[in-house]
N, CA, C and O of each residue as an XYZ file, in Angstrom:
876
protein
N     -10.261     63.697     55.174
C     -11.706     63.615     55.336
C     -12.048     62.169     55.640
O     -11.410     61.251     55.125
N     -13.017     61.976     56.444
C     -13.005     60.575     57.075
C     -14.883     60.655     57.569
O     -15.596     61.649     57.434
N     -15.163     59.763     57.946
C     -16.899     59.180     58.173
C     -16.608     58.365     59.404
O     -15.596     57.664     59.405
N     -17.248     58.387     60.247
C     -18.407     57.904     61.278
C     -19.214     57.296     61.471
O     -19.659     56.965     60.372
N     -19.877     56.794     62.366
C     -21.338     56.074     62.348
C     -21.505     55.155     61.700
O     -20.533     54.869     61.001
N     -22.584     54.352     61.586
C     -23.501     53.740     61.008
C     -25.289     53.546     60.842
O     -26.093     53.900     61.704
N     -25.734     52.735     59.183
C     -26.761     52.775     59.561
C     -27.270     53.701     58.950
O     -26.773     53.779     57.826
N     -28.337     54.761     59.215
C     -28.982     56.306     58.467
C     -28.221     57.540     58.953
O     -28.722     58.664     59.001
N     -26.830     57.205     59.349
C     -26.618     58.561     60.381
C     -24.734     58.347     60.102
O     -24.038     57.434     60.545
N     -24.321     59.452     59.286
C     -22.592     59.497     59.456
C     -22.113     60.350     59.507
O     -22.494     61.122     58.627
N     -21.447     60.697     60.063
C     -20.668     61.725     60.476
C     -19.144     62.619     59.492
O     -18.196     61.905     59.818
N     -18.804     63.284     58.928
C     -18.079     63.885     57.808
C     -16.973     64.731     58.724
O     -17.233     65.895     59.028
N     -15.643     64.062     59.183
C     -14.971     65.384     59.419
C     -13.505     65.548     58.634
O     -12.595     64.729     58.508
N     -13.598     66.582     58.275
C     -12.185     67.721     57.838
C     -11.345     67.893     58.875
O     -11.532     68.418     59.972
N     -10.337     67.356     58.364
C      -9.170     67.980     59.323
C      -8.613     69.116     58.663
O      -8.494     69.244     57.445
N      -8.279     69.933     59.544
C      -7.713     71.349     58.913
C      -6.352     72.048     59.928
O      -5.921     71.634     61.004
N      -5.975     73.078     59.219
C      -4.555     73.562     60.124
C      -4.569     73.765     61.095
O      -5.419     74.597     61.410
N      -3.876     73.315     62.005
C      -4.038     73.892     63.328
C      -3.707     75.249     62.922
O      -3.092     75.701     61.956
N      -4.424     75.899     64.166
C      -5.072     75.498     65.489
C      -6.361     75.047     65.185
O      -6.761     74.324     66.097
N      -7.223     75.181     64.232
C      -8.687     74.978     63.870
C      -8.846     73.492     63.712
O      -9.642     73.079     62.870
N      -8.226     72.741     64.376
C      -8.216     71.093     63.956
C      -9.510     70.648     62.928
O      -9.338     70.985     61.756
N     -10.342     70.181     63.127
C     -11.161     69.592     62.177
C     -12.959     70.393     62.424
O     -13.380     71.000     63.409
N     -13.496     70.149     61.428
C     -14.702     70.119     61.395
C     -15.541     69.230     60.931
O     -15.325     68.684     59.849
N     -17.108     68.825     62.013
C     -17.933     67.893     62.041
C     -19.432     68.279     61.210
O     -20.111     69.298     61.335
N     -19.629     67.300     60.489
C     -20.784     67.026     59.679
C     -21.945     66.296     59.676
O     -22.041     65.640     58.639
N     -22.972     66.136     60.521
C     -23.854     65.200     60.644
C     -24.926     65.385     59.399
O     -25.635     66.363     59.162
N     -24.802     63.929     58.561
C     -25.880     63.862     57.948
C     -26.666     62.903     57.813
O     -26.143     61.816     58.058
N     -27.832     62.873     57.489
C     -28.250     61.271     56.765
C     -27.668     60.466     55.242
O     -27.464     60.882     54.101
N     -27.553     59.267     55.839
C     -27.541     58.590     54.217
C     -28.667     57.460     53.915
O     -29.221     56.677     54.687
N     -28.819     57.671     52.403
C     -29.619     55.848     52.233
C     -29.215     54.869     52.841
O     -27.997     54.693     52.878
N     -30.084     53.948     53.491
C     -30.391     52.556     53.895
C     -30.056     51.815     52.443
O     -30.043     52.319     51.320
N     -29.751     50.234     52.912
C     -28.954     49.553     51.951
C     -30.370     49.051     50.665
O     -30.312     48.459     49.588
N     -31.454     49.602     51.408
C     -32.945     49.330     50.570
C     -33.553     50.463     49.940
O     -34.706     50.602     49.531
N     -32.499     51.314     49.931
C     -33.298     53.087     49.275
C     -33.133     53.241     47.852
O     -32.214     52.799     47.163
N     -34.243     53.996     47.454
C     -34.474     54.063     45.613
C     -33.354     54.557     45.266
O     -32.449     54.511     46.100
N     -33.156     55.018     44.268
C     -32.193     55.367     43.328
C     -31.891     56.923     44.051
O     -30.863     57.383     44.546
N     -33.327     57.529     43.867
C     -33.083     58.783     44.113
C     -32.785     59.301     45.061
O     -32.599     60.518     45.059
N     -32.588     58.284     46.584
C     -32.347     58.330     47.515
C     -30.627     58.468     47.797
O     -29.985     59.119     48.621
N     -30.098     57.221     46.338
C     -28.738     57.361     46.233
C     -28.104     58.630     45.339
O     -26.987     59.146     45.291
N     -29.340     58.866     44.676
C     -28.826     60.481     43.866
C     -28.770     61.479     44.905
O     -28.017     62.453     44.932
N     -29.560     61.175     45.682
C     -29.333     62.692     46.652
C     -28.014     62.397     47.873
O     -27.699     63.236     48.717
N     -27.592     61.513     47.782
C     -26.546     61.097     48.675
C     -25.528     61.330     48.113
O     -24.656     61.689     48.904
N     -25.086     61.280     46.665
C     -23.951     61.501     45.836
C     -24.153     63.164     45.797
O     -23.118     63.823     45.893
N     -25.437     63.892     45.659
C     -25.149     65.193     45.592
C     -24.339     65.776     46.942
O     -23.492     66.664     47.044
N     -24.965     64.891     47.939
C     -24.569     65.405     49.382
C     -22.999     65.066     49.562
O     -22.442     65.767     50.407
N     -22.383     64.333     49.061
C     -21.170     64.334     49.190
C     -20.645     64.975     48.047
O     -19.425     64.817     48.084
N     -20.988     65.646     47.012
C     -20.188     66.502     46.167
C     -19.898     67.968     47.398
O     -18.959     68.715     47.669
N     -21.541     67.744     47.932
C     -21.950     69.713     48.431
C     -20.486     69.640     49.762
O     -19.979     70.673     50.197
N     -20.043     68.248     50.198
C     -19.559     67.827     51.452
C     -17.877     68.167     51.096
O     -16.847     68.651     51.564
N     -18.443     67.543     49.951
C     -16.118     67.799     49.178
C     -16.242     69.671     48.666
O     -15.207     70.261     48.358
N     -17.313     70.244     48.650
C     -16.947     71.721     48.182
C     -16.982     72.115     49.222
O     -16.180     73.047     49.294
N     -17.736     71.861     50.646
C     -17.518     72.701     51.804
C     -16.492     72.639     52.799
O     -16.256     73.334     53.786
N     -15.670     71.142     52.051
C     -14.553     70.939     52.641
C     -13.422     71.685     52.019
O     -12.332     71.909     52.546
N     -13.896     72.110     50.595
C     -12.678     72.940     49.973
C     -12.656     73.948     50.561
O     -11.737     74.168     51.349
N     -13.598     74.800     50.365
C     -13.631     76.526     51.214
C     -13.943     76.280     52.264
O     -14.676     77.195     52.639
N     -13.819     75.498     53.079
C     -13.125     75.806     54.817
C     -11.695     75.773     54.905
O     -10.912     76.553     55.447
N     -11.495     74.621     54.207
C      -9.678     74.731     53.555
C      -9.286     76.305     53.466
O      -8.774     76.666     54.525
N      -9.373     77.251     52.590
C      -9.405     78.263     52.051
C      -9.707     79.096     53.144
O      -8.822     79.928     53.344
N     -10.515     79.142     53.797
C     -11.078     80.079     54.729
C     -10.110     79.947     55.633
O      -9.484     80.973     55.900
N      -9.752     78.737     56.299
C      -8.655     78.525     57.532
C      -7.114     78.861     56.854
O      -6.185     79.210     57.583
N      -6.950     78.704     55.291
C      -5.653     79.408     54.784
C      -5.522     80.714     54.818
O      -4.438     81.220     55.110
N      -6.625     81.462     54.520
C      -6.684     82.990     54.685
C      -6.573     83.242     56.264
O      -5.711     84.066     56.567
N      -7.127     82.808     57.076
C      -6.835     83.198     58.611
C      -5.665     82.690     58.734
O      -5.032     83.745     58.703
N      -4.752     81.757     58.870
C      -3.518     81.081     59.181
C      -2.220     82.602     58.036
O      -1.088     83.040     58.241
N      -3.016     82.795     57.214
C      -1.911     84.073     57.010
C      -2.125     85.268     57.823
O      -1.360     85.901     58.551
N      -3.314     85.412     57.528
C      -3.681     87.391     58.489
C      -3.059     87.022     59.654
O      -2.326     87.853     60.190
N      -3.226     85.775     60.230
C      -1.894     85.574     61.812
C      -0.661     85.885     61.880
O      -0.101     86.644     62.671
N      -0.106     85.080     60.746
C       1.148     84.884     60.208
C       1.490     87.012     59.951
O       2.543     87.511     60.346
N       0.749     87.578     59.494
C       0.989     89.080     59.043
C       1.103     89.400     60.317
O       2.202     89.526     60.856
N      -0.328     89.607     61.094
C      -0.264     90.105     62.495
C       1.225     89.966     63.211
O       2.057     90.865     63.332
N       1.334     88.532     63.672
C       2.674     87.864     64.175
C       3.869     88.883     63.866
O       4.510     89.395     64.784
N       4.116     89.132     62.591
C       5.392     89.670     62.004
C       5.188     91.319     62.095
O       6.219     91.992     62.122
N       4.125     91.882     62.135
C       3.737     92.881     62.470
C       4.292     93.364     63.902
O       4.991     94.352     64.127
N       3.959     92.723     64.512
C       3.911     92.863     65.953
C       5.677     92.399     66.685
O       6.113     92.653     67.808
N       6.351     91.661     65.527
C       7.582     91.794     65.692
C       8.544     93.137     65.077
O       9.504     93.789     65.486
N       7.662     93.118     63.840
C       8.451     94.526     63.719
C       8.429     95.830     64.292
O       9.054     96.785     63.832
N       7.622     95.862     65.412
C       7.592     96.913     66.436
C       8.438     96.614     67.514
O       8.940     97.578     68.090
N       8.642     95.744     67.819
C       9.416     94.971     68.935
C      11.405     95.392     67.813
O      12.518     95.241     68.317
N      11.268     95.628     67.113
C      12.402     96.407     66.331
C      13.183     97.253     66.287
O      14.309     97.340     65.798
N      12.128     98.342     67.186
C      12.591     99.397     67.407
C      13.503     99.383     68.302
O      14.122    100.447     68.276
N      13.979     98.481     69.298
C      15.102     99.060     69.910
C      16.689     98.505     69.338
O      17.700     98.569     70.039
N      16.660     97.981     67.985
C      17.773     97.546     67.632
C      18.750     98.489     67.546
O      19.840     98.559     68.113
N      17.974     99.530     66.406
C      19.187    100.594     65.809
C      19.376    101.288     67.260
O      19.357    102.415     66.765
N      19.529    101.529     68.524
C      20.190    101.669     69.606
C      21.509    100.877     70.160
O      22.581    101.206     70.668
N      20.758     99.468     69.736
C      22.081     98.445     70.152
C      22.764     99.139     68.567
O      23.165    100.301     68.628
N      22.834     98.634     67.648
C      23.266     98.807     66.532
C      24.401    100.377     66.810
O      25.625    100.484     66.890
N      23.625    101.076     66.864
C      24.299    102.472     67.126
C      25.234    102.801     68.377
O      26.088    103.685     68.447
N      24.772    101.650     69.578
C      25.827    101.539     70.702
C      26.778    100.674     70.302
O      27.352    100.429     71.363
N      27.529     99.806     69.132
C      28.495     99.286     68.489
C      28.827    100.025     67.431
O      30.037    100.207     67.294
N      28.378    100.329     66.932
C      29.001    101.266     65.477
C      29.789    102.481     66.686
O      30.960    102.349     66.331
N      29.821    103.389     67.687
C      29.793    104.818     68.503
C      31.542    104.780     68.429
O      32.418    105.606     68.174
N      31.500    103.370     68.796
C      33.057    103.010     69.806
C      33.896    103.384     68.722
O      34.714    104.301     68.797
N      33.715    102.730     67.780
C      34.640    102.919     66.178
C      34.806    104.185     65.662
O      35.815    104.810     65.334
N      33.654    104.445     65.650
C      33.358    105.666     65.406
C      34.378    106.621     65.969
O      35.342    107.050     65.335
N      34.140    106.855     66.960
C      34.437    107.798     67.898
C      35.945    107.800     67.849
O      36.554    108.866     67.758
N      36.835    106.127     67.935
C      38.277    106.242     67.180
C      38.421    106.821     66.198
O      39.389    107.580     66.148
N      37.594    106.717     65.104
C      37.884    106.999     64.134
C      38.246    108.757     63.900
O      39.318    109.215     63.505
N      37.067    109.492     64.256
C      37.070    110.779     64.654
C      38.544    111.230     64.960
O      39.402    111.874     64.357
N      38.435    110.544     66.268
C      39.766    111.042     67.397
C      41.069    111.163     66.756
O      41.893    112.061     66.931
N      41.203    109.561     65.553
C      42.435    109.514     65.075
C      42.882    110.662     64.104
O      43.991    111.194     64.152
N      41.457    111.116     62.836
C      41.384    112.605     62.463
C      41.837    113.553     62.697
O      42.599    114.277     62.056
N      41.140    113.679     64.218
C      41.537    115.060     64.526
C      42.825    115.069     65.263
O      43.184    116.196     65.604
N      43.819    113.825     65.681
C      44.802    113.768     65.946
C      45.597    114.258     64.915
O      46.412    115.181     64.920
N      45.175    113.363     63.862
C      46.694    113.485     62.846
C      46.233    114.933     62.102
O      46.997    115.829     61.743
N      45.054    114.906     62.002
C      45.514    117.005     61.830
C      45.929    117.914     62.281
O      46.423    118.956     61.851
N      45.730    117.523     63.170
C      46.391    118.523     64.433
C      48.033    118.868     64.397
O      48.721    119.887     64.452
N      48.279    117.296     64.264
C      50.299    117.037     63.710
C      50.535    117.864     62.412
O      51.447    118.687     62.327
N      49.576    117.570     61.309
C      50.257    118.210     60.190
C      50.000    120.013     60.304
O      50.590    120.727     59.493
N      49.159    120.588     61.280
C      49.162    121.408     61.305
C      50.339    122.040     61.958
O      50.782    123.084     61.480
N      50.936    121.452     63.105
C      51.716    121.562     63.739
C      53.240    121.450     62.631
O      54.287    122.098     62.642
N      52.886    120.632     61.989
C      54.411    120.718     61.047
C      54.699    121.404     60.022
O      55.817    121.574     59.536
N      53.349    121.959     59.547
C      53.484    123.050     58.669
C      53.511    124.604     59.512
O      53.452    125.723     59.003
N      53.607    124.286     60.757
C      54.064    125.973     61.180
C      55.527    125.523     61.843
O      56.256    126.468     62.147
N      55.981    124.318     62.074
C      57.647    123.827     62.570
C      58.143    124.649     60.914
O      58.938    125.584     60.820
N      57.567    124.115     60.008
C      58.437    124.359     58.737
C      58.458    125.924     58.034
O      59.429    126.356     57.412
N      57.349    126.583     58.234
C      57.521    128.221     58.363
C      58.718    128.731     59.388
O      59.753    129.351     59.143
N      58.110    128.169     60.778
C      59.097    128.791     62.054
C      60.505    128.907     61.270
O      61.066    129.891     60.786
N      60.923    127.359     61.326
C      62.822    127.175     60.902
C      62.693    128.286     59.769
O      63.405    129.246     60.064
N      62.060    128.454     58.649
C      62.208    129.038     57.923
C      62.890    130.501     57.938
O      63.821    131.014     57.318
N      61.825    131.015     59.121
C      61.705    131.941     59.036
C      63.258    132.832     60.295
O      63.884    133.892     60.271
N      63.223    131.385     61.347
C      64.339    131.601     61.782
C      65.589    131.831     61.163
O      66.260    132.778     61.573
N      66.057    131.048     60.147
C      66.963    131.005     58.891
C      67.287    132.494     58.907
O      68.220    133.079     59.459
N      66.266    132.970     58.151
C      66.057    134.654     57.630
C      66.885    135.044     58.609
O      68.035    135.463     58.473
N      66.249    134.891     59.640
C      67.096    136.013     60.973
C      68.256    135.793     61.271
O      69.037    136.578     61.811
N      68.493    134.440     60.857
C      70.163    134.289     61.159
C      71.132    134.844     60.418
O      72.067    135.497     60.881
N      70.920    134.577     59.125
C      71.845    135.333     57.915
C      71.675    137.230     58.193
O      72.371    138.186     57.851
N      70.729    137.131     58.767
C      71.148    139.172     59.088
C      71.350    139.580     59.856
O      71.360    140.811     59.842
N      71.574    139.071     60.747
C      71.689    139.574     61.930
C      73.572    139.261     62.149
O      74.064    139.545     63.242
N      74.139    138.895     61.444
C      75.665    138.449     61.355
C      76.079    139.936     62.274
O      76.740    139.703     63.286
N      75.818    141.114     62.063
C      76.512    142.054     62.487
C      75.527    143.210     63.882
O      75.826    144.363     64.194
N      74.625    142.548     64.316
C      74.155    142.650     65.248
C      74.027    141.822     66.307
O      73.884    142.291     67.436
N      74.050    140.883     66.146
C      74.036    139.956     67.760
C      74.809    139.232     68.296
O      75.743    138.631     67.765
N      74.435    139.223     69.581
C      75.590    138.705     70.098
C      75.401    137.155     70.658
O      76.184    136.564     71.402
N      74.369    136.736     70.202
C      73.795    135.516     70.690
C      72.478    134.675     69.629
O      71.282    134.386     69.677
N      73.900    134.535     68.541
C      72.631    134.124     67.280
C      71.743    133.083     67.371
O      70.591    133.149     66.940
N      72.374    131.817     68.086
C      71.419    131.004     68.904
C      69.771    131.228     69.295
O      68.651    130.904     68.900
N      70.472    132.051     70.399
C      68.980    132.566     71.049
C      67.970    134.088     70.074
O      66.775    134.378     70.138
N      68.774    134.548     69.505
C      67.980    135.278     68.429
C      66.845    134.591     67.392
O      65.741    134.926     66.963
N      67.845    133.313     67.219
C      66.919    132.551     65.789
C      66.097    131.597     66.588
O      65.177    131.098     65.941
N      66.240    131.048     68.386
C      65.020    130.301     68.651
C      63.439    131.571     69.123
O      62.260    131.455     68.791
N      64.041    132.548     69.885
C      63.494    133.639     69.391
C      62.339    133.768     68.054
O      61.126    133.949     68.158
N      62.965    133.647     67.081
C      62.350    134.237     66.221
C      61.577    133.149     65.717
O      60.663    133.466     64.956
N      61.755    131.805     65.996
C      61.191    130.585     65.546
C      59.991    130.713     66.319
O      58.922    130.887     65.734
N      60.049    130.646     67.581
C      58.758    130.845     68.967
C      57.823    131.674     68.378
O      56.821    131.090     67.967
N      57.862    132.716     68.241
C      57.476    133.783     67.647
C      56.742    133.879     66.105
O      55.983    134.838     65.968
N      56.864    133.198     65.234
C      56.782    132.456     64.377
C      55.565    131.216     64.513
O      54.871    130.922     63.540
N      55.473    130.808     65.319
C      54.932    129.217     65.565
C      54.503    129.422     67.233
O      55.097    128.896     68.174
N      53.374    130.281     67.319
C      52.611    130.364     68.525
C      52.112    129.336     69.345
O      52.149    129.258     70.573
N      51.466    128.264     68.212
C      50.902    126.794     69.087
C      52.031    126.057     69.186
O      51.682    124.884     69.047
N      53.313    126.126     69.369
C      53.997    125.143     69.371
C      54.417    125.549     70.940
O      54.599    126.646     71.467
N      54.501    123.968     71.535
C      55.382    124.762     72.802
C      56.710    124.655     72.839
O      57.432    123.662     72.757
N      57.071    126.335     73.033
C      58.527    126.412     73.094
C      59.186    125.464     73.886
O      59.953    125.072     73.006
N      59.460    124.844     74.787
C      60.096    123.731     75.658
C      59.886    122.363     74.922
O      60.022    121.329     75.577
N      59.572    122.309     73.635
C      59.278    121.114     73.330
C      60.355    121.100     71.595
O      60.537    120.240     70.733
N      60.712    122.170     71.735
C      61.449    122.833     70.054
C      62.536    122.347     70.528
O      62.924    122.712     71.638
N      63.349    121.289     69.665
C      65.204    121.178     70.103
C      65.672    121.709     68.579
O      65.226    121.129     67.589
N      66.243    122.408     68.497
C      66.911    123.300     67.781
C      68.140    123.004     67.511
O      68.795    122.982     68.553
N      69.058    122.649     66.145
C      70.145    122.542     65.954
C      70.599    124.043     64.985
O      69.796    124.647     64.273
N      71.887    124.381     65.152
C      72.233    125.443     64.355
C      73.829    125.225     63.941
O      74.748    125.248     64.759
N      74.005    124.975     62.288
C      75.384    124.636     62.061
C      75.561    126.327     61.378
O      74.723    126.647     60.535
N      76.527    127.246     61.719
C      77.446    127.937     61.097
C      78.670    127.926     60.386
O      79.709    128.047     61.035
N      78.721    127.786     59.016
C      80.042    127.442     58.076
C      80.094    125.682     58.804
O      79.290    124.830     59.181
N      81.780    125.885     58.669
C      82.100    124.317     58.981
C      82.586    124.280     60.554
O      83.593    123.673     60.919
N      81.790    124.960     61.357
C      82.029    124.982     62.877
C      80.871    123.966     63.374
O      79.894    123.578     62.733
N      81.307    123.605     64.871
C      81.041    122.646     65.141
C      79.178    123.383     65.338
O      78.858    124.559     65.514
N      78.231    122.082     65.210
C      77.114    122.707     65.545
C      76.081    122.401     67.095
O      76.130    121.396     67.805
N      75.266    123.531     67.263
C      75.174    124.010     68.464
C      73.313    123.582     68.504
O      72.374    124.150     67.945
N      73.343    122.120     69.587
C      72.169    121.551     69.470
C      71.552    121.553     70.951
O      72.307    121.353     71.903
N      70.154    121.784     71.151
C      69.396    121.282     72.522
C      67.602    122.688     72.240
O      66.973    123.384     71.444
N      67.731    122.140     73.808
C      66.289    123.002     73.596
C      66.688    123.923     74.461
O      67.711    123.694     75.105
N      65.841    125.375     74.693
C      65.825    126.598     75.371
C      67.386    126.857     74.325
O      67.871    127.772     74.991
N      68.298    126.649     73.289
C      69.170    127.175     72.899
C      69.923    128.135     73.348
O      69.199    129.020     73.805
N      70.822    128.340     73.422
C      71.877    129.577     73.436
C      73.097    129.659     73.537
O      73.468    129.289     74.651
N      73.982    130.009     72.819
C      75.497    130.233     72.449
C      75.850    131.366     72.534
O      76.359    131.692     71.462
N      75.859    132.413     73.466
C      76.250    133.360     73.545
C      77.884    133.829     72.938
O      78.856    133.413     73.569
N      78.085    134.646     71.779
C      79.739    135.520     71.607
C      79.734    134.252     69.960
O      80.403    134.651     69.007
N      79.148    133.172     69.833
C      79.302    132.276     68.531
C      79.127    133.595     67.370
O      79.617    133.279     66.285
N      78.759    134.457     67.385
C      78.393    135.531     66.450
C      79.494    135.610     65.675
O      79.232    135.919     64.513
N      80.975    135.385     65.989
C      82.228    135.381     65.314
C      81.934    134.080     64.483
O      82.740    134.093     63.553
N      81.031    132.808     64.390
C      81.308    131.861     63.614
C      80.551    132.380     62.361
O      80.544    131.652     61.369
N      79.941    133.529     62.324
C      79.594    133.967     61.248
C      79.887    134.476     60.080
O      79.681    135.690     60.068
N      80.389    133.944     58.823
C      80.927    134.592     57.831
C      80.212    134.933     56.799
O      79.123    134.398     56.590
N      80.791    136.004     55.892
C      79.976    136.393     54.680
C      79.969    135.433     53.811
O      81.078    134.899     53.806
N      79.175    134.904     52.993
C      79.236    133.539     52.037
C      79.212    132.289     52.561
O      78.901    131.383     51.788
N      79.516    131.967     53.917
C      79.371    130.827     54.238
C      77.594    130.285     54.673
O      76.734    131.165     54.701
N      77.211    128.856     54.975
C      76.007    128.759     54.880
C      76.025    128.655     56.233
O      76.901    128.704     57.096
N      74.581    128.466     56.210
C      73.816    128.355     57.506
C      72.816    127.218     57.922
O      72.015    127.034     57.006
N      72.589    126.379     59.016
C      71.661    125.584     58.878
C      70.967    125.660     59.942
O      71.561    125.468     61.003
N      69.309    126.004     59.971
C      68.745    125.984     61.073
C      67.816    124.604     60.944
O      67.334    124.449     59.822
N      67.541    123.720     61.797
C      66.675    122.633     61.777
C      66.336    122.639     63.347
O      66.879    123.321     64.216
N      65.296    121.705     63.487
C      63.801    121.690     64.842
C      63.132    120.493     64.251
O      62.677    120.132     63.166
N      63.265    120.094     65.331
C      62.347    119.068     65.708
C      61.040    118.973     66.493
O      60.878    119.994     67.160
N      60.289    118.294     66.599
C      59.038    119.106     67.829
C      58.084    117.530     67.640
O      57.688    116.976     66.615
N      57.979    117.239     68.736
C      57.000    115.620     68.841
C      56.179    116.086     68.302
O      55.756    117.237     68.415
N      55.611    114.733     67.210
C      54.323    114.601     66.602
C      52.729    114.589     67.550
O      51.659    115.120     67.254
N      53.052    113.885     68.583
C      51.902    114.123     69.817
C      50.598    113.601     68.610
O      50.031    114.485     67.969
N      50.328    112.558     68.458
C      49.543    111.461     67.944
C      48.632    110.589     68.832
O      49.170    109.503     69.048
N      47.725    110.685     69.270
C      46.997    110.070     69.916
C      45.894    109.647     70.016
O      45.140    110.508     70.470
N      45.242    108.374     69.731
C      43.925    108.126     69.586
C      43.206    107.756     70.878
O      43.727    106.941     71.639
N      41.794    108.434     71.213
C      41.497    107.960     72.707
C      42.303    107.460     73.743
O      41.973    106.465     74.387
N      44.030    108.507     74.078
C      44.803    108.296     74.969
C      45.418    107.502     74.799
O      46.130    107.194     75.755
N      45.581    106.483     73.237
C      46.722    105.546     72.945
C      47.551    106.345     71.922
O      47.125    106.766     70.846
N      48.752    106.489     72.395
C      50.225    106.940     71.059
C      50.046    105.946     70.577
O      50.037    104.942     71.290
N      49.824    105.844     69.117
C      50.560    104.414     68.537
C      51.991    104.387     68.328
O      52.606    103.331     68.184
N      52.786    106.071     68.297
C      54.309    105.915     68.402
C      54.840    106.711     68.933
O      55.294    107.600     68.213
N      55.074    106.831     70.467
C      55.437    107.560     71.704
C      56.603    108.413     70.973
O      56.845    109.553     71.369
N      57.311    107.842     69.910
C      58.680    108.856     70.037
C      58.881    109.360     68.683
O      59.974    109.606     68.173
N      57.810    109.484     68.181
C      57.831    109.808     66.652
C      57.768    111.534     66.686
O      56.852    112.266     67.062
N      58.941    111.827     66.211
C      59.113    113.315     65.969
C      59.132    114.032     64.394
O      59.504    113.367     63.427
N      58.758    115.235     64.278
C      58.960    115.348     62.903
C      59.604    116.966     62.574
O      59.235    118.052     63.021
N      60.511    116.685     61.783
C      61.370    117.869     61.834
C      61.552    118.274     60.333
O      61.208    117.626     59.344
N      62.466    120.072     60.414
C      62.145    120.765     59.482
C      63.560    121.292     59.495
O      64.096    121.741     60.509
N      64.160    121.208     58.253
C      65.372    122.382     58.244
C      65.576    122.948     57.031
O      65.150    122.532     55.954
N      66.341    124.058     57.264
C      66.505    125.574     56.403
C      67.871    125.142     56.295
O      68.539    124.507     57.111
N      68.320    125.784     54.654
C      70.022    126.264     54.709
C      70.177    127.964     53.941
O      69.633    128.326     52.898
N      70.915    128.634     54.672
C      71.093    129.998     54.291
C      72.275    129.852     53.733
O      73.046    128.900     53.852
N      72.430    131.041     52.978
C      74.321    132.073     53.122
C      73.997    133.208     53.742
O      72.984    133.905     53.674
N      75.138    133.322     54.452
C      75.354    134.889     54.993
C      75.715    135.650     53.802
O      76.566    135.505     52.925
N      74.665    136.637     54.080
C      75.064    138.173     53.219
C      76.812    138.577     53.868
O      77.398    139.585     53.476
């Protein structure tokens, strides 16, 4: 707060927050020859001068916030397009994440019907000792058959009978081996079949296979 002029005439201004820079006051004051009461009413006029300088204070603090609200208001609409960006970075992860899920379920589903199939191939091998003539291809047979989602061209099949040599590859078949079959001796059917793991078209392990084997006796 600061004064002006001279003489019967001064000027009173408030500086205040921008943007409202200051406000001006023209008043009279006593001459250096004025009564008392001339100086009493001059001291009132600068009390009335320091209270109207308080609540303009006050008045320009209350507007300098409702701005300040507005302002932030008007940014938080301007907000709305975050959770888009937000949600176009979280998608990517996401969406691995999913993929890798439904990859690796897919495998264990796949290995819990490899491990029925052999199983079940097993069975067929031990009974069939006196019917076939191509136990090989009987027990990949019966494995296929067994294990529908699997693709047959992808099954490598080993088959040990007693202590004869054993008879390994895919599409199987040993045709007349039916003689390596004895009563009491065991049997081993095992399969292999790729895990096929893939997240959004990356293997993390191109050659990772997972396999299952059975041991019988022949009746």
């Amino acid at each position: 707060m600061w004064f002006s002029r001279s003489n019967r005439q001064k000027v009173c201004k408030f500086p205040l927050n921008w943007p409202y820079n200051e406000v001006s006051i023209l008043y009279n004051v006593p001459s250096e020859g004025a009564s008392r009461s001339d100086e009493g009413q001059g001291g009132k006029t600068m009390k009335m001068l320091k209270e109207l300088h308080g609540r303009a204070i006050a008045l320009m603090s209350g507007l300098d916030r409702i701005t300040r609200q507005r302002v932030r208001a008007r940014l938080w609409k301007d907000d709305k397009g975050n959770a888009i960006v937000e949600f176009a970075l979280v998608l990517v992860p996401l969406m691995l994440f999913i993929t890798g899920i439904f990859s690796f379920g897919m495998a264990m589903m796949n290995y819990e019907s490899l491990t029925h199939a052999v199983a079940q191939g097993a069975q067929t091998l031990v009974t069939s000792r006196t019917s076939t003539l191509n136990p090989c291809a009987d027990t990949l047979a019966s494995i296929e058959s067994a294990a529908p989602t699997l693709a047959p061209g992808s099954i490598t099949l080993t088959i040990t009978m007693g202590t004869n040599s054993a008879h390994s590859g895919t599409n199987l078949t040993c045709s007349g081996a039916q003689s390596e079959l004895s009563q009491g001796e065991s049997v081993t059917v095992a399969a292999t079949y790729p895990c096929n793991i893939s997240v959004a078209g990356y293997t993390p392990s191109p050659t990772c296979n997972m396999s299952a084997s059975v041991t019988e006796y022949e009746f």
